[in-house]
C-alpha positions in Angstrom: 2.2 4.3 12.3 0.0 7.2 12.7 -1.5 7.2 9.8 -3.2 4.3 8.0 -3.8 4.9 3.7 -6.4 2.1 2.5 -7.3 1.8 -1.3 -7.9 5.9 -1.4 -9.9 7.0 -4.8 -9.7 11.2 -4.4 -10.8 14.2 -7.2 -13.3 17.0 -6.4 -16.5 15.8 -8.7 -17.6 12.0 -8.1 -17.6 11.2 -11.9 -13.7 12.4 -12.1 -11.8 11.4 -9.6 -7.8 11.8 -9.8 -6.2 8.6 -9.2 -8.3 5.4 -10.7 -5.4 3.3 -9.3 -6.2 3.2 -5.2 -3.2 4.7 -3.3 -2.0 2.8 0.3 0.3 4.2 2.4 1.4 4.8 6.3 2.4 7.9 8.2 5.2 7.2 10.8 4.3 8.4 14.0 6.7 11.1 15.0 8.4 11.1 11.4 9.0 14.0 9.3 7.7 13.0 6.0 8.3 13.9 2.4 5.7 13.9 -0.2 7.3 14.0 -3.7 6.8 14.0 -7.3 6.5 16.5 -10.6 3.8 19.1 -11.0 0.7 17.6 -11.4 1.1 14.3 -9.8 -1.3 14.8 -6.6 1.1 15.7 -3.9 -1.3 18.9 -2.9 -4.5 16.4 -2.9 -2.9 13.6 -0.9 -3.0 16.4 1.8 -6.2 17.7 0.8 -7.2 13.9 1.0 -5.6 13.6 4.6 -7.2 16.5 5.9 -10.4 15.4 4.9 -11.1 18.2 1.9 -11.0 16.2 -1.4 -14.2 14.0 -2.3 -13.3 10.6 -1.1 -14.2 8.3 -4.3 -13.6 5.1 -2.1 -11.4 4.3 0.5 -10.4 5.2 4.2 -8.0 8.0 5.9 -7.4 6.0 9.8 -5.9 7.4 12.4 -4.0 5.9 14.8 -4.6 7.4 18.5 -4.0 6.3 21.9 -7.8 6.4 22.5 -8.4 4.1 19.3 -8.4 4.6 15.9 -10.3 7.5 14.0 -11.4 7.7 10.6 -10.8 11.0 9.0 -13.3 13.3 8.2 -14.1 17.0 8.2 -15.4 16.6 11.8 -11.9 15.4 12.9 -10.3 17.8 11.3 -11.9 20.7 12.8 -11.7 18.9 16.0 -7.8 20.8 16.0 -6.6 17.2 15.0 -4.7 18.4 12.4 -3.0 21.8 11.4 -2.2 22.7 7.6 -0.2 25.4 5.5 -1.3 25.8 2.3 1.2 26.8 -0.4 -1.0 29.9 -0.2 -2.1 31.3 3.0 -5.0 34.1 3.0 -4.2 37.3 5.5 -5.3 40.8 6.3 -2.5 43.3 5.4 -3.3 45.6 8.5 -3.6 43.0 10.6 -0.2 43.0 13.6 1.4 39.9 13.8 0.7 39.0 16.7 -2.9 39.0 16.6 -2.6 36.3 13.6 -0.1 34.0 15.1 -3.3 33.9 18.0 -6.1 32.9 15.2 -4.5 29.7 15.5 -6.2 28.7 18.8 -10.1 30.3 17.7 -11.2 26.7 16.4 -10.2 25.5 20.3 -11.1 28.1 22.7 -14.5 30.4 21.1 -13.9 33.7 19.9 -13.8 35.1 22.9 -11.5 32.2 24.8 -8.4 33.4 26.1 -5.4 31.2 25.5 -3.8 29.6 28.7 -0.7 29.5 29.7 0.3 26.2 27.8 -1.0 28.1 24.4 1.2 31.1 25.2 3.8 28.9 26.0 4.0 26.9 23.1 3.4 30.2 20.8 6.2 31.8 22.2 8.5 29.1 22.2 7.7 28.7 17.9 8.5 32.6 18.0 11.4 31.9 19.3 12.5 29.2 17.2 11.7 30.4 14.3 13.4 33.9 15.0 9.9 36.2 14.2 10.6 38.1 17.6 11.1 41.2 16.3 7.9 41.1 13.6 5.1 40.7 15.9 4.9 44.3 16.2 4.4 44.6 12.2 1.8 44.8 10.0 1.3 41.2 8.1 1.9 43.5 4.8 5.3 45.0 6.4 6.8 41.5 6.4 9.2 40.4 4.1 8.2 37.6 1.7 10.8 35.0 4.1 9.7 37.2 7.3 5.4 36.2 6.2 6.4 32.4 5.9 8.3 32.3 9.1 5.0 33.3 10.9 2.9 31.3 8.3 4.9 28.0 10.1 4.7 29.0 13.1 1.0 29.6 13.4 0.8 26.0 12.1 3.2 24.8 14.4 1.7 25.9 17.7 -1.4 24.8 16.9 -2.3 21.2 19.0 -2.3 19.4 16.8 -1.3 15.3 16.2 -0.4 15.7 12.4 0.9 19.0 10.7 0.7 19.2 6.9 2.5 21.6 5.0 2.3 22.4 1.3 5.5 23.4 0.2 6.6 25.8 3.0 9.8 26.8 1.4 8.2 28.6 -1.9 9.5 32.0 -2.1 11.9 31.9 0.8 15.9 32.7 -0.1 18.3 30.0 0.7 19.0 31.0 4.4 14.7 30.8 5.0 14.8 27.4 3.4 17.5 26.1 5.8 15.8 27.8 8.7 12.8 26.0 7.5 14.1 22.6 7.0 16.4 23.2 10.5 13.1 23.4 12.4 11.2 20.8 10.8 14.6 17.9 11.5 14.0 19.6 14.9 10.4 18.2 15.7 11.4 14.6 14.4 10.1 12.6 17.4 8.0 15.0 18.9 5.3 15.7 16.2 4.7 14.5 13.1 4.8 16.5 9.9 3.7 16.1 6.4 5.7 18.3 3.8 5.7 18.4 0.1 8.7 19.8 -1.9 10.7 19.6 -4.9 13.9 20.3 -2.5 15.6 16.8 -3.3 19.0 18.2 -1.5 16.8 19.1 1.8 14.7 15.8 1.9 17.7 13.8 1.7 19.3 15.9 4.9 15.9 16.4 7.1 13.6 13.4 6.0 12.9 10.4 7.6 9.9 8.7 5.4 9.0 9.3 2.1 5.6 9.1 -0.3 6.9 9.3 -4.0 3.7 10.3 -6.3 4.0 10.0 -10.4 1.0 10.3 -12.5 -1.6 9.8 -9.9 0.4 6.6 -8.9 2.5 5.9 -5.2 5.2 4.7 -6.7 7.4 4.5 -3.3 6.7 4.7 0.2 10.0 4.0 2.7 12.9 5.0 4.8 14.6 7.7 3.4 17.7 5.5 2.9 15.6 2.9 0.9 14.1 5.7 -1.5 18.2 6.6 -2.4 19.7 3.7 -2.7 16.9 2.1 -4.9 17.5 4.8 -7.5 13.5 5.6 -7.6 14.2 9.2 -7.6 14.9 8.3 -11.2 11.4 7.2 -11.7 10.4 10.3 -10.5 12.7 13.1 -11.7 14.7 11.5 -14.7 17.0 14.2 -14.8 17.9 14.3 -11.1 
């Protein structure tokens, strides 16, 4: 595991925290995981709460790293441990693409650092896979709506990082985004390890290896993919799935 949940209490004011019942649960190291549930249950603050954001009522965030374990705080976080997409990700309409997609390695190198090799390496090859070649050129506001997501991901994706969290990346994209999405996320299974939270049943069942099921401020499954199907929680969790 990567990632090590222990009896986590998280809301934004100390007097009302969001889940009075304690939530444990693992990360697989390497695993593309699937955080899950109806509006409202705390899939966007379980990130928040593994990046370090949310007011931690009680509990520990741990993580697992060669050089020992870590426990999660703001400090680790800014220490490029972790790189996250947020359903809705701030930009400067005049701004090329290119010089955004290169924002991504400010927290690492200064303002003024230069990216080496490996960074323009690994930027290029997130270009490439996530077919933005041709918009790096643009404006951020001459981008289409699938176009702007594309280089949302890939800014979070070539950031060095040991856990990626994204906040449902597939909002607003048309069905050939979403696949491109969801191709490139089965892609980094084994090689990085990614956080996502979706309503795309169809998609987690294809691309997903672990899942966090969240109802009502409860983990009501964590698991294998093929343990989350063949129990019928999905039930629990969308009744009319």
């Amino acid at each position: 595991m990567l990632v090590q949940v222990e009896q986590l209490k998280l809301g934004w004011e100390r007097n009302r925290l969001f889940n009075q019942e304690p939530w444990d649960f693992s990360i697989p190291k390497g695993s593309v995981t699937a955080v899950i549930g109806p509006n409202g249950s705390g899939k966007t603050l379980l990130l928040k709460g593994l990046l370090g954001e949310a007011l931690f009522g009680s509990g520990r965030v741990i993580l697992k790293l060669e050089e020992g374990n870590i426990e999660v705080s703001q400090k680790t976080r800014s220490k490029g441990r972790f790189s996250y997409l947020p359903q809705e990700q701030p930009y400067a309409p005049s701004q090329l693409v290119n010089e955004f997609l290169r924002i991504a390695f400010l927290p690492e190198l200064g303002f003024w650092g230069k990216p080496s090799e490996a960074h323009e390496a690994n930027l290029r090859f997130q270009i490439d896979r996530l077919g933005i070649n041709k918009a790096i050129q643009k404006k951020m506001s001459d981008l289409s709506t699938g176009e702007r997501q594309r280089v949302f991901l890939a800014r979070a994706l070539s950031q060095k990082s040991v856990l990626t969290l994204l906040d449902e990346p597939t909002n607003h994209l048309d069905p050939e985004g979403t696949a491109q999405v969801w191709q490139t996320l089965f892609n980094l299974k084994g090689n990085h390890t990614i956080v996502v939270t979706t309503h795309d049943l169809a998609q987690v069942e294809k691309n997903c290896d672990w899942i966090i099921g969240v109802y009502q401020g409860r983990i009501v499954f964590q698991g294998p993919i093929e343990d989350y199907f063949r129990k019928s929680v999905v039930k629990k969790l969308f009744p009319n799935y």
